[in-house]
C-alpha positions as a Markdown table, in Angstrom:
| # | Residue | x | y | z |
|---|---|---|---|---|
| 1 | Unk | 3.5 | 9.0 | 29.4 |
| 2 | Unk | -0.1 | 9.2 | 30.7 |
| 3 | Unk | -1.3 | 11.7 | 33.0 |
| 4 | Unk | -4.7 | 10.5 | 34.6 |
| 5 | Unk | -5.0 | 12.2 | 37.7 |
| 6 | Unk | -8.5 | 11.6 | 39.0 |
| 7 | Unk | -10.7 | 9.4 | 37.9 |
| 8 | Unk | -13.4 | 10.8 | 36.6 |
| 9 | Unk | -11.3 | 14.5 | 35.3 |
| 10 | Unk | -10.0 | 15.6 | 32.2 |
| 11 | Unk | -6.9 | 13.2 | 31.0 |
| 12 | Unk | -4.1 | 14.5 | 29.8 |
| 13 | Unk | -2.1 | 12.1 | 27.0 |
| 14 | Unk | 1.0 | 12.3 | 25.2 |
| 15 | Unk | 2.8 | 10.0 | 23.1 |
| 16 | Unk | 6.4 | 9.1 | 23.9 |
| 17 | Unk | 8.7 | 9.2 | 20.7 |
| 18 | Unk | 5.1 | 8.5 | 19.0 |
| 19 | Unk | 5.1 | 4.9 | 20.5 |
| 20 | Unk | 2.3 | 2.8 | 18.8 |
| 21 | Unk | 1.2 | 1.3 | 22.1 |
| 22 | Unk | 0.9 | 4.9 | 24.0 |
| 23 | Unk | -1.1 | 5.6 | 20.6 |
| 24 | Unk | -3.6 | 2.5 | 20.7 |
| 25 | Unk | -3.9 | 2.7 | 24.9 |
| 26 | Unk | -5.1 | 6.7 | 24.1 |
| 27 | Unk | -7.5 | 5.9 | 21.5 |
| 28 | Unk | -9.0 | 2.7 | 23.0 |
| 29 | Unk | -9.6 | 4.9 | 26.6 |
| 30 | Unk | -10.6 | 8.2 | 24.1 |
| 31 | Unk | -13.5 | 5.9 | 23.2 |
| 32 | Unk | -14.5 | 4.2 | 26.3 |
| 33 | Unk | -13.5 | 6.0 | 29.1 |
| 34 | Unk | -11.3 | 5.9 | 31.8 |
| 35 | Unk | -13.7 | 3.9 | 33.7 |
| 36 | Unk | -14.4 | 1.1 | 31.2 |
| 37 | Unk | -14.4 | -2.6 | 32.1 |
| 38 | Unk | -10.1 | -4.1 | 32.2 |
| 39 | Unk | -10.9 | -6.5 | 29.9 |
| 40 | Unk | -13.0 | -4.4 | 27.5 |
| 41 | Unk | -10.4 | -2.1 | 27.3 |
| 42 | Unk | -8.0 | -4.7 | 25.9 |
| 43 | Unk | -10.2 | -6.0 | 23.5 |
| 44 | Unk | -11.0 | -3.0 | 22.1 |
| 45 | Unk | -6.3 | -2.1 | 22.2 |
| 46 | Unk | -6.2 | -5.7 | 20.5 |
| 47 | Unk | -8.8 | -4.5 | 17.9 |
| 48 | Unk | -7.4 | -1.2 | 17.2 |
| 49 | Unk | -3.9 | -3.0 | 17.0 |
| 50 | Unk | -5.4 | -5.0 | 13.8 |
| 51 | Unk | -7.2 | -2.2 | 12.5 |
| 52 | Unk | -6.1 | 1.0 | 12.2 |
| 53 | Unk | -2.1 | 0.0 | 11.1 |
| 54 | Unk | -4.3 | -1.1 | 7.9 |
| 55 | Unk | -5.9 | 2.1 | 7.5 |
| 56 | Unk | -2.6 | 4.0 | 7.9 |
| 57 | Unk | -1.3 | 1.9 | 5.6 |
| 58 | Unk | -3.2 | 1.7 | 3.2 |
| 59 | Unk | -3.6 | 6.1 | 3.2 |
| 60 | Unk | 0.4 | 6.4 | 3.1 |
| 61 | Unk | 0.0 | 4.2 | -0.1 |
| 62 | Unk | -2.9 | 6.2 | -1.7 |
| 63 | Unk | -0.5 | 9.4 | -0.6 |
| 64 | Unk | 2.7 | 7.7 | -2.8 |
| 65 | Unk | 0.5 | 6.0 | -5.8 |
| 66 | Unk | -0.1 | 9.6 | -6.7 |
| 67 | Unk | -3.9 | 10.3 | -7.6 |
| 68 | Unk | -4.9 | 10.8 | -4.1 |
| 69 | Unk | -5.3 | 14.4 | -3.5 |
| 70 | Unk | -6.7 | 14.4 | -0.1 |
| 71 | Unk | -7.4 | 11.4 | 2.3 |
| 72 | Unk | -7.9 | 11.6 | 6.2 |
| 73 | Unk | -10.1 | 9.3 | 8.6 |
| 74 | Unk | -13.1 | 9.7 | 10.1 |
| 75 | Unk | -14.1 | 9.8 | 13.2 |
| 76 | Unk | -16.2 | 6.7 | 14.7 |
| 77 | Unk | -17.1 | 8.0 | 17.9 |
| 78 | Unk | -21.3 | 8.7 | 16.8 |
| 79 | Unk | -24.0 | 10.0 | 19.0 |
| 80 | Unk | -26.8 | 9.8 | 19.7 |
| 81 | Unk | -26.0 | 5.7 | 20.5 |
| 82 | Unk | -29.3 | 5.4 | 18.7 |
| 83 | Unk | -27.9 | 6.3 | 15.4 |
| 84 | Unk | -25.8 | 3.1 | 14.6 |
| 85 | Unk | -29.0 | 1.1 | 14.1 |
| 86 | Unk | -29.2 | 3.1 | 11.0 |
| 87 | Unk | -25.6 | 4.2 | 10.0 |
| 88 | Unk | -21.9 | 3.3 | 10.3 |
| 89 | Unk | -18.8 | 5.3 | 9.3 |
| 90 | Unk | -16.8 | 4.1 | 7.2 |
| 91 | Unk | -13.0 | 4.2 | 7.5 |
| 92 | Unk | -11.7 | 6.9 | 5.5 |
| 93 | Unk | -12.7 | 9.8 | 3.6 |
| 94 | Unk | -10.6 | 9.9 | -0.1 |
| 95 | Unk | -10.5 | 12.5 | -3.1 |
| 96 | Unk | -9.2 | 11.4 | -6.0 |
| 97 | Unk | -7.7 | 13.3 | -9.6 |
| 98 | Unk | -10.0 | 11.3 | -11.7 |
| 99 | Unk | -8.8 | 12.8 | -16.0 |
| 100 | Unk | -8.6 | 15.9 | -14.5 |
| 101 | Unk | -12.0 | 15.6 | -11.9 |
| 102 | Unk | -12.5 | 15.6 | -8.1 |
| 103 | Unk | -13.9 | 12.4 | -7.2 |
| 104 | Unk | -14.6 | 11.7 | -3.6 |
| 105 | Unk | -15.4 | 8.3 | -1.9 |
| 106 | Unk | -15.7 | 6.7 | 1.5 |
| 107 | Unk | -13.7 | 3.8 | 2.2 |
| 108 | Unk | -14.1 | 0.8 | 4.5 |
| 109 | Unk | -10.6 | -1.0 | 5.0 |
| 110 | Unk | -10.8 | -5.0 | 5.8 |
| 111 | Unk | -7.5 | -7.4 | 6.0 |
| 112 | Unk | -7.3 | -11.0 | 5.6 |
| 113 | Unk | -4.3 | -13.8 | 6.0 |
| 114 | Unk | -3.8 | -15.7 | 2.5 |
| 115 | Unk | -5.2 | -18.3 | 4.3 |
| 116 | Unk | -8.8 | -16.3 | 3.9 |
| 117 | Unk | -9.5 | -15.6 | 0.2 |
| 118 | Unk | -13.0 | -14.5 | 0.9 |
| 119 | Unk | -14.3 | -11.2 | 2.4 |
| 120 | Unk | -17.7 | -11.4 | 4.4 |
| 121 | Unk | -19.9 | -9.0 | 6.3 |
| 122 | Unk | -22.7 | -9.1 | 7.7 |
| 123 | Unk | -26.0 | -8.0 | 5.9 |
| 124 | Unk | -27.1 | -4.7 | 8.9 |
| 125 | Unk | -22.9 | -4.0 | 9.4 |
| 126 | Unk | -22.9 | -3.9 | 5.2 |
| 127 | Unk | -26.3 | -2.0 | 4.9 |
| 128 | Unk | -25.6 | 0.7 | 7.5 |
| 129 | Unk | -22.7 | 1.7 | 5.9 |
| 130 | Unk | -24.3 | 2.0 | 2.5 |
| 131 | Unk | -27.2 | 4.1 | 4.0 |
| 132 | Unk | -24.3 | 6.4 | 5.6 |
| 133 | Unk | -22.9 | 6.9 | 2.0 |
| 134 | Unk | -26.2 | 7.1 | 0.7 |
| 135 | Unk | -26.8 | 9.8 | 2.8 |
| 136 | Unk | -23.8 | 11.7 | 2.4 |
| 137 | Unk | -24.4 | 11.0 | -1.7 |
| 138 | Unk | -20.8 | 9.7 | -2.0 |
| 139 | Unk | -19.9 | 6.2 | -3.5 |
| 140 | Unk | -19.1 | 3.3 | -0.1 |
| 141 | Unk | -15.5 | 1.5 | -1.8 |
| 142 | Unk | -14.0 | -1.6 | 0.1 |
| 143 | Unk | -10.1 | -1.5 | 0.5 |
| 144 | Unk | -9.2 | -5.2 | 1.1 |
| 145 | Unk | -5.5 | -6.5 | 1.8 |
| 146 | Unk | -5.6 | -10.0 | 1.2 |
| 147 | Unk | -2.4 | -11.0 | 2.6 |
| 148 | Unk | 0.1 | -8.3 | 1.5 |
| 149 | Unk | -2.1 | -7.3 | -2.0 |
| 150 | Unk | -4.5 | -4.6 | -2.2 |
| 151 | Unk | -8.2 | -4.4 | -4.1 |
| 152 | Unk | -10.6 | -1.6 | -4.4 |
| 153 | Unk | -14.1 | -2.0 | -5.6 |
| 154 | Unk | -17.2 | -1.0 | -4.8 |
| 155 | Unk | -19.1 | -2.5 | -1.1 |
| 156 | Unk | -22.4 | -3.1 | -3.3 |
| 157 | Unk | -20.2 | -5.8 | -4.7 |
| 158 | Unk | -21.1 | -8.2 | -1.9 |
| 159 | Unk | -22.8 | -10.6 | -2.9 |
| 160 | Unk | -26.0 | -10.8 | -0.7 |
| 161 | Unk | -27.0 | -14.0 | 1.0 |
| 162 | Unk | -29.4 | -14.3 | 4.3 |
| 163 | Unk | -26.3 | -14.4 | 6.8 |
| 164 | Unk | -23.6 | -13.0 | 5.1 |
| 165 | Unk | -22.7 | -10.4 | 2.2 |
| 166 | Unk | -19.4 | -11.8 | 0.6 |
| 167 | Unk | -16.8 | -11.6 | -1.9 |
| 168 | Unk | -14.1 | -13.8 | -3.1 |
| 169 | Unk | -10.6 | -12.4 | -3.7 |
| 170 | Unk | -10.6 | -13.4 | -8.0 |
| 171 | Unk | -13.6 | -11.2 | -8.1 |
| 172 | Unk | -12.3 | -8.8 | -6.0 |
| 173 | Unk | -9.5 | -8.3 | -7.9 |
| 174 | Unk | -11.5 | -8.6 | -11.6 |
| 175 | Unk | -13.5 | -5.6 | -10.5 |
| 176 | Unk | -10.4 | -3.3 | -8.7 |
| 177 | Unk | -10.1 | 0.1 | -8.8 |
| 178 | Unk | -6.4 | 0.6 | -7.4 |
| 179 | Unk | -5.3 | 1.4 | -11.3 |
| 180 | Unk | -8.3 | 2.9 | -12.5 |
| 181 | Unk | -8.8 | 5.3 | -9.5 |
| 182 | Unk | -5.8 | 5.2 | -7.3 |
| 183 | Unk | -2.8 | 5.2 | -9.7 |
| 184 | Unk | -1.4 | 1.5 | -9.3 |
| 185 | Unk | 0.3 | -0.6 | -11.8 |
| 186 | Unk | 1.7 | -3.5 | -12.7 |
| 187 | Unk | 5.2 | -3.6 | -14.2 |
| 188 | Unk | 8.1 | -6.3 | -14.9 |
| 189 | Unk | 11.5 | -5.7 | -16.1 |
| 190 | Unk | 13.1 | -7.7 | -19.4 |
| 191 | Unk | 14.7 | -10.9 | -18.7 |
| 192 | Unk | 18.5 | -10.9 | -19.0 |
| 193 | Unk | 18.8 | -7.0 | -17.8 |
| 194 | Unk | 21.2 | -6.4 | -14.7 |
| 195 | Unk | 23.3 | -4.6 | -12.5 |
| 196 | Unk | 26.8 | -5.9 | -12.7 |
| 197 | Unk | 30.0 | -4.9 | -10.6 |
| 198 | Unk | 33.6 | -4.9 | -11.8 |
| 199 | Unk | 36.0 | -6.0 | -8.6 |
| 200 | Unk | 39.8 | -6.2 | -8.9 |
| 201 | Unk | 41.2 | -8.9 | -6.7 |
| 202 | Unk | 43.7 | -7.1 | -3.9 |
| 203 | Unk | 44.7 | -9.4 | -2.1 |
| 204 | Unk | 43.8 | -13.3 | -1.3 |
| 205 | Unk | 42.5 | -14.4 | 2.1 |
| 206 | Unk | 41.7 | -17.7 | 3.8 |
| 207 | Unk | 37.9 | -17.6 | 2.6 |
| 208 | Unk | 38.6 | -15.7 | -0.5 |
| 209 | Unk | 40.2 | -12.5 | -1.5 |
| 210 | Unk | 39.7 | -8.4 | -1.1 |
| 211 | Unk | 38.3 | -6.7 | -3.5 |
| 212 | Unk | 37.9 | -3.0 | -4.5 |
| 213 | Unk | 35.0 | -2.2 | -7.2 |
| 214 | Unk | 36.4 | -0.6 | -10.3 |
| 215 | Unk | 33.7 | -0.4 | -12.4 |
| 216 | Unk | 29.4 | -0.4 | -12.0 |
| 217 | Unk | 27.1 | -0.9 | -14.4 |
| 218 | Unk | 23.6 | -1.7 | -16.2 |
| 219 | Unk | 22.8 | -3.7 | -18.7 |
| 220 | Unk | 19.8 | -3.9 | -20.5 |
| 221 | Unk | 18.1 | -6.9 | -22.2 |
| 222 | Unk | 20.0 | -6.4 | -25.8 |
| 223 | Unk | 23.1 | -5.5 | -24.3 |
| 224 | Unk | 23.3 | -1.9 | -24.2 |
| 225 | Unk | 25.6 | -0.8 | -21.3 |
| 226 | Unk | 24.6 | 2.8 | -18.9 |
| 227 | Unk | 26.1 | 3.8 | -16.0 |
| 228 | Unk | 23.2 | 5.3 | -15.2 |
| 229 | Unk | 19.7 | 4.0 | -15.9 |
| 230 | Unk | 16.9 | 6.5 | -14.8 |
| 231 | Unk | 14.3 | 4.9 | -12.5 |
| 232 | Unk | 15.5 | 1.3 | -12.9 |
| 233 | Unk | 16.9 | 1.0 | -9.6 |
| 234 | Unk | 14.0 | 1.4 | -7.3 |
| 235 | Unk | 12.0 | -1.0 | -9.7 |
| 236 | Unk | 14.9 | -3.4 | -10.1 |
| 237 | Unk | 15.2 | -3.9 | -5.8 |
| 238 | Unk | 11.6 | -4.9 | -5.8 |
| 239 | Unk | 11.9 | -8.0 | -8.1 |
| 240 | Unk | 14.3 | -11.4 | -7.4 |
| 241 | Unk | 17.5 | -11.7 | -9.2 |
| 242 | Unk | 19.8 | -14.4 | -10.4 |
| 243 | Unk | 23.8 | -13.7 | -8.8 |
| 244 | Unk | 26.1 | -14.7 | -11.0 |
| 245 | Unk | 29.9 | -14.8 | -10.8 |
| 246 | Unk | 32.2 | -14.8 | -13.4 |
| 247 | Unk | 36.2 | -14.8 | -13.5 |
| 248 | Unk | 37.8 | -12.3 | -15.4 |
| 249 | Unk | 41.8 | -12.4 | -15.4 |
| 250 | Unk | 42.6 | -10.3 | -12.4 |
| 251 | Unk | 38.5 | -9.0 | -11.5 |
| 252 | Unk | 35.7 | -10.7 | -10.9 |
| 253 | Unk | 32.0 | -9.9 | -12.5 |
| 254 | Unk | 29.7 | -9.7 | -9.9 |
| 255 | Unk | 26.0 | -9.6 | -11.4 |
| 256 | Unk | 22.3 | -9.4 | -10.1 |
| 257 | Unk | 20.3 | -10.1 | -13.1 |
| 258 | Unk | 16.9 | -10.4 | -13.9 |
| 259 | Unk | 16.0 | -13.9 | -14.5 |
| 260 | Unk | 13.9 | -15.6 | -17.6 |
| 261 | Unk | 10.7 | -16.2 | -15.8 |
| 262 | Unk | 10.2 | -13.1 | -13.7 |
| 263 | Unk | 7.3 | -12.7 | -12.4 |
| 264 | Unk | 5.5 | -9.2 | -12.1 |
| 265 | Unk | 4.9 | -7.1 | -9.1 |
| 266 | Unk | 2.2 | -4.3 | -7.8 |
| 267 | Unk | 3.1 | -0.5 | -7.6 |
| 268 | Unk | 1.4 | -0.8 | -4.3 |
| 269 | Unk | 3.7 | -4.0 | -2.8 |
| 270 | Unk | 6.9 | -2.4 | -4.5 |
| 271 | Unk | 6.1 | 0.8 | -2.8 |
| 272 | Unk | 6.1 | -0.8 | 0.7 |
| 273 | Unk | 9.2 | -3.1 | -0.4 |
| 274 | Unk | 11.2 | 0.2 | -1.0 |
| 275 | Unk | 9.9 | 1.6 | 1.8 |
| 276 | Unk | 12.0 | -1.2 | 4.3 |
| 277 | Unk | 15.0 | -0.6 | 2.1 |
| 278 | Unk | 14.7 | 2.6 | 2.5 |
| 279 | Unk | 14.6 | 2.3 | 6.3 |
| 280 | Unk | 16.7 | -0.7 | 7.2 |
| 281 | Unk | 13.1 | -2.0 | 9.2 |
| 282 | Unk | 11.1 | -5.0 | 8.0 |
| 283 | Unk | 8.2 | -3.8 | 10.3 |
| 284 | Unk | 7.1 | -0.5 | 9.2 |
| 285 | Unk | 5.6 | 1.3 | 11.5 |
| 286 | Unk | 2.9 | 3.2 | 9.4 |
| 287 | Unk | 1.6 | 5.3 | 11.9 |
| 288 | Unk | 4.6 | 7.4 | 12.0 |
| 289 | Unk | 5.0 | 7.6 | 8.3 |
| 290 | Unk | 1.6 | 8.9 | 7.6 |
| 291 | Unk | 2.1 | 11.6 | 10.5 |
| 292 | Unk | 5.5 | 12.8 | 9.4 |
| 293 | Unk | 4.2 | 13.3 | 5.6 |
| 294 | Unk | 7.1 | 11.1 | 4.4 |
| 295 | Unk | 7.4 | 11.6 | 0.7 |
| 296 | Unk | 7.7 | 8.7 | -1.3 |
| 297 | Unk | 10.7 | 6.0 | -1.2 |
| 298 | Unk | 11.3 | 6.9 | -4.7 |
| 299 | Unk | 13.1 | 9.6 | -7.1 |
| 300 | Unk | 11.2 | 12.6 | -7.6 |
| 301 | Unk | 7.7 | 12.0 | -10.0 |
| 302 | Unk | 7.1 | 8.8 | -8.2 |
| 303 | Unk | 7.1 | 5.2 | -9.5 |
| 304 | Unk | 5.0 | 5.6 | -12.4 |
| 305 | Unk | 7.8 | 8.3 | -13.6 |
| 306 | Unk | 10.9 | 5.7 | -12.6 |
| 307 | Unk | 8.9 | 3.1 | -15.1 |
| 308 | Unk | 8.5 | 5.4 | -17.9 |
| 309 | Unk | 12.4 | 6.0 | -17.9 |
| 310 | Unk | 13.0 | 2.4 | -17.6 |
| 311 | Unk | 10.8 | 1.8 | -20.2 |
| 312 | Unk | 12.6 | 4.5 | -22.5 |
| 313 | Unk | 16.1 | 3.1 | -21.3 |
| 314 | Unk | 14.9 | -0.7 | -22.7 |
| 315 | Unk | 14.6 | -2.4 | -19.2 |
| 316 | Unk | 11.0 | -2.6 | -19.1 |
| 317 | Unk | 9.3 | -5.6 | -20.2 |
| 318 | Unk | 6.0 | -4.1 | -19.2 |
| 319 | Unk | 3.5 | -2.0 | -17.2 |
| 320 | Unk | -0.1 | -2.9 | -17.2 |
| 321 | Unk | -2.8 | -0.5 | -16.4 |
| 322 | Unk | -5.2 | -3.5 | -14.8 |
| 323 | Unk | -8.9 | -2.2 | -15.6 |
| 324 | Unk | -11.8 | -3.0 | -13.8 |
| 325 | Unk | -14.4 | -5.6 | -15.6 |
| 326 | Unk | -16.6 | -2.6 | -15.4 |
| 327 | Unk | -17.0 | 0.9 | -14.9 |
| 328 | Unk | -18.7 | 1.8 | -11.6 |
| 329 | Unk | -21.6 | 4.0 | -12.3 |
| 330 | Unk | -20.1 | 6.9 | -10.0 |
| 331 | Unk | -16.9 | 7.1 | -12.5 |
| 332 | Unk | -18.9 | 6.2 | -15.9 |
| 333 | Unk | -20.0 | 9.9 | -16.2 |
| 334 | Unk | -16.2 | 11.0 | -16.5 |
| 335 | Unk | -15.2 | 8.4 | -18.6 |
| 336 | Unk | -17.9 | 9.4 | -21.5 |
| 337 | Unk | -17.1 | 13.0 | -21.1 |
| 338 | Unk | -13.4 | 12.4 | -21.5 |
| 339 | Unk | -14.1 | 10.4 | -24.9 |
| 340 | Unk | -16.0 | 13.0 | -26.1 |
């Protein structure tokens, strides 16, 4: 609840049960005051409300992908007012294990619907950035969800134009750094691999019968049977699968199984997919899950460790390290040393 005694005096605010609301009312007053205009003050709640869930997110999945050593946000609120003519800070400060190297960056996180496949700023907002990163001597990255998938390249990317510096989402992607930098990859499982589930038939009802499971199972693509299959799970809930039903004398087979044309999927997405298993919510509330330090939705050594022992176990069709067209200069340095 708030506490605002006075107008004018020191305000006192605590979140309830770490409500998002009490959150973006307390930060949205933090920055302009108690005494700022009603309707200012909910245009800046509604612009926080779009905002800053995307920079949480997007850290929490930095945290999880596993190269991220250190990432925390930085605070807006500059003085003296003069100095945003000539620089604007970025979102979010990030260090990354780059083979074996700290590499730090500043990032600048941006969403857009599907319906928007094309990023745009404007030339002063792009510039005054760069100049802040510039300053600092530390590369300016742009984290962009474009509807639920994320890129990250390099702002100077943008192409220039007198109104408008832009990007579309195929280059975007072409030039990403969420492999290269951050950890992510792509992975699919083989078609024809499954989970399948041995029921007796107890007793018949009016819609069907009861069932007890007797048996459960994996199979992978050529047939080999586990009963346990390290690190397939979590990678097998984030893809679709076929149910199929077969009779068996008294059981039924009961099988999820992967289908011929399965399509890949992100580390990143999968992450956040697991994430609502995990907790029975379809809106994750990413606030809380950055501030609690919750460890990630998946078996100890992370995703990239659960697709290594589904690769070894045969259930792996593939995982793609996705490469940027090119090197950014600020990473080029490491790369030559590490060949050398």
């Amino acid at each position: 609840m708030f506490d605002t005694g006075v107008l004018g005096a020191p305000v006192n605010l605590k979140m309830k049960d770490n409500d998002p609301l009490y959150w973006l009312i307390s930060e949205a007053i933090q920055q302009l005051g108690l005494d700022a205009d009603p309707k200012k003050l909910a245009d800046r709640i509604r612009r926080l409300q779009v905002g800053l869930p995307a920079e949480d997110e997007f850290s929490v999945l930095l945290t999880w992908l596993g190269r991220c050593r250190l990432v925390h946000k930085l605070d807006q609120l500059q003085s003296p007012k003069s100095s945003r003519n000539t620089w604007a800070v970025p979102d979010l400060l990030a260090v990354f294990d780059y083979l074996g190297h700290d590499v730090a960056v500043l990032i600048e996180v941006k969403t857009t619907p599907f319906s928007n496949n094309r990023l745009s700023w404007r030339p002063a907002y792009r510039d005054a950035m760069i100049r802040y990163a510039d300053l600092l001597g530390l590369p300016l990255l742009v984290a962009w969800r474009f509807g639920n998938i994320w890129t990250l390249f390099d702002a100077r990317l943008l192409t220039p134009s007198p109104s408008r510096h832009k990007i579309d989402f195929t280059e975007a992607i072409r030039h990403t750094l969420m492999a290269e930098l951050a950890g992510d990859f792509s992975f699919s499982l083989r078609p024809g691999c499954g989970m399948h589930l041995r029921i007796r038939k107890l007793r018949e009802t009016a819609t069907g019968f009861h069932g007890r499971i007797d048996e459960a199972y994996w199979l992978n693509a050529d047939g080999k049977r586990f009963t346990k299959a390290p690190g397939v799970f979590p990678l097998f809930l984030c893809l679709d699968q076929e149910s199929i039903v077969t009779e068996e004398d008294d059981h039924v087979i009961q099988s999820f199984v992967v289908p011929d044309a399965q399509a890949a999927e992100f580390a990143h997405r999968a992450l956040a997919a697991l994430l609502r298993f995990s907790t029975r919510k379809d809106d994750i509330h990413w606030r809380r899950t950055l501030e609690s330090h919750m460890p990630s939705p998946v078996a100890d050594g992370g995703l990239r460790h659960a697709a290594d022992d589904a690769l070894r176990c045969g259930f792996l069709r593939y995982g793609l390290l996705i490469q940027p067209a090119t090197i950014p200069d600020f990473l080029l340095g490491y790369k030559r040393a590490a060949r050398n």
